[in-house]
N, CA, C and O atoms as a printed pandas DataFrame, in Angstrom:
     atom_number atom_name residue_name chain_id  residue_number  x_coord  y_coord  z_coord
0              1         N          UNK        A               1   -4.067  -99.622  -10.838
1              2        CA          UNK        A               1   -3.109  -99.124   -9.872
2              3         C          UNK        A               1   -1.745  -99.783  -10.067
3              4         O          UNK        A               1   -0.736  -99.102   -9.882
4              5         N          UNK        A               2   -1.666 -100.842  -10.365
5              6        CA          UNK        A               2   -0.535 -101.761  -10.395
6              7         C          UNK        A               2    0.211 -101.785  -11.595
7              8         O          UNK        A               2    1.368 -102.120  -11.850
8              9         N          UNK        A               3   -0.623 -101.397  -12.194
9             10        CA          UNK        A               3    0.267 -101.243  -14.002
10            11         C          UNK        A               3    0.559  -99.434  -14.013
11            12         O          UNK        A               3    1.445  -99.040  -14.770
12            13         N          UNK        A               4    0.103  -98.814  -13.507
13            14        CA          UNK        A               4    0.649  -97.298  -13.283
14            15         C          UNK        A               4    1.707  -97.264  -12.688
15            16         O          UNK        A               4    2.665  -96.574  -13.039
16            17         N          UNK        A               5    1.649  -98.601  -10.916
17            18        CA          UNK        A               5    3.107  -98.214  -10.510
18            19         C          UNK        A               5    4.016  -98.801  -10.853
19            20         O          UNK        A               5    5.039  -98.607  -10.196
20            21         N          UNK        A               6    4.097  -99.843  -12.093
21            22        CA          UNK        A               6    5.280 -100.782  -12.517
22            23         C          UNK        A               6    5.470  -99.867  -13.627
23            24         O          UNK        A               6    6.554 -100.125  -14.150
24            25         N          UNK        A               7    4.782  -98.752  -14.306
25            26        CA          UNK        A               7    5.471  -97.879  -15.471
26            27         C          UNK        A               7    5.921  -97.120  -14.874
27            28         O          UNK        A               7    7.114  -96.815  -14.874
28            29         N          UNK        A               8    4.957  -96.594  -14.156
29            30        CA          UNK        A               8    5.966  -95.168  -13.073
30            31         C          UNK        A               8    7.443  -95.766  -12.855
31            32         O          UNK        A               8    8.397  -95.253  -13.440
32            33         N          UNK        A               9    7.621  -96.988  -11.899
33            34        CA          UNK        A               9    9.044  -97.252  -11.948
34            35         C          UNK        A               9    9.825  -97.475  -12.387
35            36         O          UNK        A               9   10.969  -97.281  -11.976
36            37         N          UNK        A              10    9.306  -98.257  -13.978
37            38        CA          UNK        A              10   10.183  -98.300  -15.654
38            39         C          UNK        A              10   10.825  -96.193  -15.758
39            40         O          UNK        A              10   11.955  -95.709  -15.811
40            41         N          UNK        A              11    9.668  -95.655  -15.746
41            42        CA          UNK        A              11    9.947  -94.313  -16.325
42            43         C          UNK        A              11   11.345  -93.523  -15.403
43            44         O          UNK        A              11   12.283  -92.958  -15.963
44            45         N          UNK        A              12   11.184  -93.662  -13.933
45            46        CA          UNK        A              12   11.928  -93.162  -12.592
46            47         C          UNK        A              12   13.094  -94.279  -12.468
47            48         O          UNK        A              12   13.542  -94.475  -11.338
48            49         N          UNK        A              13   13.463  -94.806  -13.233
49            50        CA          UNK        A              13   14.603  -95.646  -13.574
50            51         C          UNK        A              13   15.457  -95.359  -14.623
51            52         O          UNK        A              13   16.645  -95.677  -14.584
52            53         N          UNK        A              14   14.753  -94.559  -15.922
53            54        CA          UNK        A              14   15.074  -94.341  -16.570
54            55         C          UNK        A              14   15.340  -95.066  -17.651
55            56         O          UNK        A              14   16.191  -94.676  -18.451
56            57         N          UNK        A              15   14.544  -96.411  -17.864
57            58        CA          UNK        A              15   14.866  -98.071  -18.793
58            59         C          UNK        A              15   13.674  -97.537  -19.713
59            60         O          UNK        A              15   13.377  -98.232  -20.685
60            61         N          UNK        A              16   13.057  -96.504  -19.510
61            62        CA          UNK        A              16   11.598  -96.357  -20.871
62            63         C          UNK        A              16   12.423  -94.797  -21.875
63            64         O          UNK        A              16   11.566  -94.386  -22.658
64            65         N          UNK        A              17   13.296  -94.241  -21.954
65            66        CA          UNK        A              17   14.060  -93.487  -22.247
66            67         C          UNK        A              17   14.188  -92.039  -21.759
67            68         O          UNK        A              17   13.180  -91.664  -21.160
68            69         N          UNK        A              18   15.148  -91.145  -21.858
69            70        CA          UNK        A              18   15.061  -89.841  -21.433
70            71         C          UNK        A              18   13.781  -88.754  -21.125
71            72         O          UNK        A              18   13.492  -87.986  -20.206
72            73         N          UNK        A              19   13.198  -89.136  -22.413
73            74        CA          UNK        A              19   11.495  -88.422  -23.219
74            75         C          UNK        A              19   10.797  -88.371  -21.805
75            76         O          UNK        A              19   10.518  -87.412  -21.086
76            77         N          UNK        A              20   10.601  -89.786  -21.643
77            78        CA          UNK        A              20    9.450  -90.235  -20.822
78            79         C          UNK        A              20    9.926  -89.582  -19.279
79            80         O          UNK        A              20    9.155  -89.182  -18.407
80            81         N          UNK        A              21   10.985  -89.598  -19.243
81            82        CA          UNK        A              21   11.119  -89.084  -17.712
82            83         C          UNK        A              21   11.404  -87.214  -17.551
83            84         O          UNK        A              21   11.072  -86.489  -16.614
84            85         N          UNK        A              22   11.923  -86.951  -18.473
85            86        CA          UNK        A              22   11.870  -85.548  -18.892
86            87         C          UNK        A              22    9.835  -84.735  -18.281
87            88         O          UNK        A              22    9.370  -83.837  -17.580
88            89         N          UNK        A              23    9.381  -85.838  -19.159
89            90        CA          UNK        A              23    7.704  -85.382  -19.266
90            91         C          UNK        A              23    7.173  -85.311  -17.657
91            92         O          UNK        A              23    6.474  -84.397  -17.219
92            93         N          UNK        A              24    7.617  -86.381  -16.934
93            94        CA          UNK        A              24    7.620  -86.597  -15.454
94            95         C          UNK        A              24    7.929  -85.189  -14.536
95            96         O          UNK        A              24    7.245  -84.735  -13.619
96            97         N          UNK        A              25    9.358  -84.596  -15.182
97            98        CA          UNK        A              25    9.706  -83.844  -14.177
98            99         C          UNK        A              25    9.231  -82.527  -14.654
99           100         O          UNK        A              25    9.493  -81.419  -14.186
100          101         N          UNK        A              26    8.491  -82.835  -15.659
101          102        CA          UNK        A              26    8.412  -81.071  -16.350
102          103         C          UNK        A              26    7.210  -80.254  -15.713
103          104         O          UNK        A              26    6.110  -80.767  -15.503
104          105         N          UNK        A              27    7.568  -78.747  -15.386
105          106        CA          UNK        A              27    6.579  -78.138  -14.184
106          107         C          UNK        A              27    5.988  -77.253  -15.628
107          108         O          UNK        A              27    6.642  -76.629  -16.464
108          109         N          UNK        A              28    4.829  -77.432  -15.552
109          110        CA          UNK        A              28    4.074  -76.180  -16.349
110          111         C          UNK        A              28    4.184  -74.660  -15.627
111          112         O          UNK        A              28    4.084  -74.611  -14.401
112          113         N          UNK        A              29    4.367  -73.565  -16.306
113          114        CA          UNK        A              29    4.547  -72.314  -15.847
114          115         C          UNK        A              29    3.181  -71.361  -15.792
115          116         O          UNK        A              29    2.574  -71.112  -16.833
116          117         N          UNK        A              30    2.999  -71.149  -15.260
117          118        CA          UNK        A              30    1.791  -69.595  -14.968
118          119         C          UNK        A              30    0.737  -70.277  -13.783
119          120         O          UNK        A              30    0.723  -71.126  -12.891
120          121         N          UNK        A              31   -0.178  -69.199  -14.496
121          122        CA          UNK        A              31   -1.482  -69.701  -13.493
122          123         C          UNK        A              31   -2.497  -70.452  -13.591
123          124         O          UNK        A              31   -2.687  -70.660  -14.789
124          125         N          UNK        A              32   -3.113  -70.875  -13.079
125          126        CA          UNK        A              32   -4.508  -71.812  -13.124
126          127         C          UNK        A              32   -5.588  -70.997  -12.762
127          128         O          UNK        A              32   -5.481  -70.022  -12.017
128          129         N          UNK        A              33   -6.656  -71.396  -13.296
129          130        CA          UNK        A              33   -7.949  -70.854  -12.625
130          131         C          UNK        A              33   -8.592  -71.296  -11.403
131          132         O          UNK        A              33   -8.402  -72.446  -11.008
132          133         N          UNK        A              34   -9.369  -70.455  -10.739
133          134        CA          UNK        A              34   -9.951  -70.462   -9.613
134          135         C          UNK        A              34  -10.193  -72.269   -9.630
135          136         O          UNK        A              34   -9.956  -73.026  -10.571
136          137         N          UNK        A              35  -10.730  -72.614   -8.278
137          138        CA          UNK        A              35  -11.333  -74.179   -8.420
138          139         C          UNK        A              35  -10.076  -75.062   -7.817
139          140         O          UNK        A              35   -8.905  -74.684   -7.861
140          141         N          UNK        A              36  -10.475  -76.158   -7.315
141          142        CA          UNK        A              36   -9.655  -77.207   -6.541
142          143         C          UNK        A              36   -9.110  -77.520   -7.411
143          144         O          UNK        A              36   -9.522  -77.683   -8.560
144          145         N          UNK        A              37   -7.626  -77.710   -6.789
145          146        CA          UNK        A              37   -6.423  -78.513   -7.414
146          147         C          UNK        A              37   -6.364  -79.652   -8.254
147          148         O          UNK        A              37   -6.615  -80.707   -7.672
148          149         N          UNK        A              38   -6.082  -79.738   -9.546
149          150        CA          UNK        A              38   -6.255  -81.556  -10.272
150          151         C          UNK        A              38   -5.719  -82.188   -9.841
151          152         O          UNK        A              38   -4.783  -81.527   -9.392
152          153         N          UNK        A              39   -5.526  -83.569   -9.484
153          154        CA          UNK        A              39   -4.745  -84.555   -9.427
154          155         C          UNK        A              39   -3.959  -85.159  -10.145
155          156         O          UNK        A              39   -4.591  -86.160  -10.480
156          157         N          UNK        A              40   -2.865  -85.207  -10.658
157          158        CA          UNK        A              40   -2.221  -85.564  -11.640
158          159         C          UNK        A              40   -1.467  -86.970  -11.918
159          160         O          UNK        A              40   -1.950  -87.594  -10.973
160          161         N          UNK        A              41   -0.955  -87.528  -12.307
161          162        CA          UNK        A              41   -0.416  -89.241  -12.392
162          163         C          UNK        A              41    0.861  -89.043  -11.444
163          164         O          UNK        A              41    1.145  -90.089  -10.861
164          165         N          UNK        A              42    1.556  -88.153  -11.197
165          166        CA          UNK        A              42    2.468  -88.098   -9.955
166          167         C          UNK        A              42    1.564  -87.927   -8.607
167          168         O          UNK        A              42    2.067  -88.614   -7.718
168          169         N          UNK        A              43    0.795  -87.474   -8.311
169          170        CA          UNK        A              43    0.143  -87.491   -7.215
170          171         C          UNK        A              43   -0.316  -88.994   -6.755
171          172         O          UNK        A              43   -0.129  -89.333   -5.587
172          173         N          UNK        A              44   -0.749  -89.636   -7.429
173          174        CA          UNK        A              44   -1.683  -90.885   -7.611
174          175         C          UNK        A              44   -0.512  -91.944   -6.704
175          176         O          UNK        A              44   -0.599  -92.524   -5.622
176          177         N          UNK        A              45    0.774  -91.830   -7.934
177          178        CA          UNK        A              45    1.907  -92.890   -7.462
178          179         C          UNK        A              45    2.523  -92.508   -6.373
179          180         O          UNK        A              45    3.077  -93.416   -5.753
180          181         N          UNK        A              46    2.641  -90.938   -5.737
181          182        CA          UNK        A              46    3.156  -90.572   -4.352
182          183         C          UNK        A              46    2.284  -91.047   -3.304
183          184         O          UNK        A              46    2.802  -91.459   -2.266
184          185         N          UNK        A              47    1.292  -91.045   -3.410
185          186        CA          UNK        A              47    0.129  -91.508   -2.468
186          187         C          UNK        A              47    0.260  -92.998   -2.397
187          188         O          UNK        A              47    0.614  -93.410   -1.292
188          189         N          UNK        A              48    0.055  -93.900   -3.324
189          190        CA          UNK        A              48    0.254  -95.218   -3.493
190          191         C          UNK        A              48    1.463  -96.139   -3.438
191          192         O          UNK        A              48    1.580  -97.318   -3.774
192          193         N          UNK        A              49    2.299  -95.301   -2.938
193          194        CA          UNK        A              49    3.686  -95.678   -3.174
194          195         C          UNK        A              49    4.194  -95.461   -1.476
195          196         O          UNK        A              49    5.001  -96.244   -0.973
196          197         N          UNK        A              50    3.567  -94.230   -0.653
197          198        CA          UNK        A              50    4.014  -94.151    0.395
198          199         C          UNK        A              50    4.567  -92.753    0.749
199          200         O          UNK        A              50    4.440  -92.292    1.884
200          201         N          UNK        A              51    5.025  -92.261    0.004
201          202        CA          UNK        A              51    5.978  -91.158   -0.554
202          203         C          UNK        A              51    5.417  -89.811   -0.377
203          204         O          UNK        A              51    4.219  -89.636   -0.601
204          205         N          UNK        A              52    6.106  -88.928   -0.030
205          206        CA          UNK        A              52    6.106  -87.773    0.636
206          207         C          UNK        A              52    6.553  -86.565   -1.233
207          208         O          UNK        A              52    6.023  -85.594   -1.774
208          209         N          UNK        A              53    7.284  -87.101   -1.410
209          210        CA          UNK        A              53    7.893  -86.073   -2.391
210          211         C          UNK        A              53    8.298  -87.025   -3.889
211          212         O          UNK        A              53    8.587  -88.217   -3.794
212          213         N          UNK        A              54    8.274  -86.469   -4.921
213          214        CA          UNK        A              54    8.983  -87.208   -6.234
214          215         C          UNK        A              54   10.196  -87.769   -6.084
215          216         O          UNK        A              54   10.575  -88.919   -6.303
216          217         N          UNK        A              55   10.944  -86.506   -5.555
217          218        CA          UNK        A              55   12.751  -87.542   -4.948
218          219         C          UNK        A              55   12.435  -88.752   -4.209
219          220         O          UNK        A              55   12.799  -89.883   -4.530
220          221         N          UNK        A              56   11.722  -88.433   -3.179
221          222        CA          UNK        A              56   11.369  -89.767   -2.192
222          223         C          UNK        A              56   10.846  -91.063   -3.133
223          224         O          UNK        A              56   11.359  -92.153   -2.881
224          225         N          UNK        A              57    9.954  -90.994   -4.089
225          226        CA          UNK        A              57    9.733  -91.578   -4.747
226          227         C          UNK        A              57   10.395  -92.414   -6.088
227          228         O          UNK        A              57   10.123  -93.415   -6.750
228          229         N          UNK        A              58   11.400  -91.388   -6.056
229          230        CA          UNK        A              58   12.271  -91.918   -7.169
230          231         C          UNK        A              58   13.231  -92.779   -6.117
231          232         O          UNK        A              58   13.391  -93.946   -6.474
232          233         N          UNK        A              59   13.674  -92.528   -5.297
233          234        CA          UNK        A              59   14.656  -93.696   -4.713
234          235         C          UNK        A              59   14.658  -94.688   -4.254
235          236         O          UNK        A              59   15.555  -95.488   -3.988
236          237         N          UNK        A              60   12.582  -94.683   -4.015
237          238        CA          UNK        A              60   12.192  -96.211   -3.866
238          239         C          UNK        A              60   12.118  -96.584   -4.932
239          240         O          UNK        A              60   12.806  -97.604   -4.897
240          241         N          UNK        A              61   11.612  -96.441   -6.291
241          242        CA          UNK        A              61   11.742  -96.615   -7.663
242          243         C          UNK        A              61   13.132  -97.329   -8.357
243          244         O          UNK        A              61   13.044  -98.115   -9.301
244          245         N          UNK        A              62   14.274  -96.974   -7.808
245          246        CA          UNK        A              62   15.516  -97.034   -8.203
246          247         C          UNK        A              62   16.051  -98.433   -7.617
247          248         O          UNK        A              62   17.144  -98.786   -8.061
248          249         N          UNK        A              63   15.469  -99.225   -6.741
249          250        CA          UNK        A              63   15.314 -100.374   -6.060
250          251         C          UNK        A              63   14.394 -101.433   -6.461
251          252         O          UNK        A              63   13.528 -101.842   -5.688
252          253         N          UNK        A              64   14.616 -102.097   -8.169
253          254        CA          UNK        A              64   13.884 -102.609   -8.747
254          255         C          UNK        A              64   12.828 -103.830   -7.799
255          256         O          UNK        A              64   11.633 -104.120   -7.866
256          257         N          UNK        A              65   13.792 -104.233   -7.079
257          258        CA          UNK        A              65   13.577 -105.499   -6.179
258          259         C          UNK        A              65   12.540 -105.235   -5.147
259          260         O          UNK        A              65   11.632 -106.030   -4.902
260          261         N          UNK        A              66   12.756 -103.736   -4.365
261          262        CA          UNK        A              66   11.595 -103.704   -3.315
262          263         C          UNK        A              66   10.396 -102.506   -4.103
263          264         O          UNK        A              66    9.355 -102.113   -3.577
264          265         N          UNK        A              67   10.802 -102.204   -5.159
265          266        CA          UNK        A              67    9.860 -101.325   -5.774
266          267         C          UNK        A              67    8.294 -102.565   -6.516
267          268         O          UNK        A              67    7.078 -102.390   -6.429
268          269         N          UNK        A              68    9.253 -103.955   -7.314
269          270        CA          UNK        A              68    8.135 -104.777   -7.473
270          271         C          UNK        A              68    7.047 -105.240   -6.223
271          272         O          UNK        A              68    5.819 -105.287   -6.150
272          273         N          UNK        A              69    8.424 -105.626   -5.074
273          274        CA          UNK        A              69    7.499 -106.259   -4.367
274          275         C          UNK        A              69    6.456 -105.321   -3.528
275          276         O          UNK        A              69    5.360 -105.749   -3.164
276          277         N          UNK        A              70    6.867 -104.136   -3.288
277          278        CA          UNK        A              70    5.720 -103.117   -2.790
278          279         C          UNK        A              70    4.524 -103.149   -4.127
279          280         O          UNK        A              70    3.371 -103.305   -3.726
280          281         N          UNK        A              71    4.712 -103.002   -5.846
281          282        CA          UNK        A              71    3.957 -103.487   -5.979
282          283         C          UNK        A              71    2.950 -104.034   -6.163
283          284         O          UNK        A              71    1.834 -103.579   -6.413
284          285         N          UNK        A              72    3.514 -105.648   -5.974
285          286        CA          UNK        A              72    2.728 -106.831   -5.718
286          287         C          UNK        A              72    2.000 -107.216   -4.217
287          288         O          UNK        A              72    1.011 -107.948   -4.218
288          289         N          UNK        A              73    2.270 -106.952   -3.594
289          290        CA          UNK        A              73    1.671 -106.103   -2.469
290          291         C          UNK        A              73    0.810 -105.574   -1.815
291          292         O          UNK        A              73    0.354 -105.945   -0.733
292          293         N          UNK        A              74    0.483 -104.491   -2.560
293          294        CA          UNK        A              74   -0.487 -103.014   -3.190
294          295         C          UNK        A              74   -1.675 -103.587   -3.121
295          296         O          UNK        A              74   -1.946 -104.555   -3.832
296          297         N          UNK        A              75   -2.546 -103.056   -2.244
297          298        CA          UNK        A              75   -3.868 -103.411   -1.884
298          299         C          UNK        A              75   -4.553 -101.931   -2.572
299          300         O          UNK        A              75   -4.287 -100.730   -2.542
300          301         N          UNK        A              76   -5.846 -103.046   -3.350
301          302        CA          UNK        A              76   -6.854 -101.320   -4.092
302          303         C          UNK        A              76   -7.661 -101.171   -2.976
303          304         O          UNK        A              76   -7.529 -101.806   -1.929
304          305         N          UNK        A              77   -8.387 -100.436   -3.176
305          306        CA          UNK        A              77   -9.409  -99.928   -2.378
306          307         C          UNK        A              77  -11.227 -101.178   -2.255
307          308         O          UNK        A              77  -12.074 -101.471   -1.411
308          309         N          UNK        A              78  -10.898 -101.492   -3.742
309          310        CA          UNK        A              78  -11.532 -103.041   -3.490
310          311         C          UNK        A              78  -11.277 -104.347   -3.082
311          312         O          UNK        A              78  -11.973 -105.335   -3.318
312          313         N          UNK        A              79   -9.978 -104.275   -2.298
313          314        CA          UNK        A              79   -9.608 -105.267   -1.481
314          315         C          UNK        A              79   -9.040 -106.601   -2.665
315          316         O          UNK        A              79   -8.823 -107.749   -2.277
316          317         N          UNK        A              80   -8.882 -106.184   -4.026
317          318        CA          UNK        A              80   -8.481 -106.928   -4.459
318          319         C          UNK        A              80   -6.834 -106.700   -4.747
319          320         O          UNK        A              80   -6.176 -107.579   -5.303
């Protein structure tokens, strides 16, 4: 969890290069098949992060200082 959200915030900073954040915002086009929704690595860090939306997420991201310490912080689900 903690090494997903310290890249997520390298990438939503824009310090891992254009590529990487390009890949972030890119929406695949058409349809999906029948069956529940996937979860994807933006879902994971909106949830874990607090965050309502990707913008929302990027502007806590953009706040190197309270983006670590949220974090370091960051309680898993195993209490570790």
């Amino acid at each position: 969890m903690k090494w997903k959200l310290k890249y997520a915030g390298d990438i939503m900073r824009g310090s891992s290069g254009p590529l990487l954040q390009l890949s972030l915002e890119w929406k695949i086009e058409g349809k999906r098949g029948q069956g529940r929704p996937r979860r994807n690595w933006m879902d994971d860090v909106k949830e874990w992060s607090g965050s309502t939306s990707y913008g929302d997420t990027k502007r806590k991201a953009e706040n190197r200082e309270k983006w670590r310490d949220m974090v370091a912080h960051l309680r898993t689900e195993g209490g570790t």
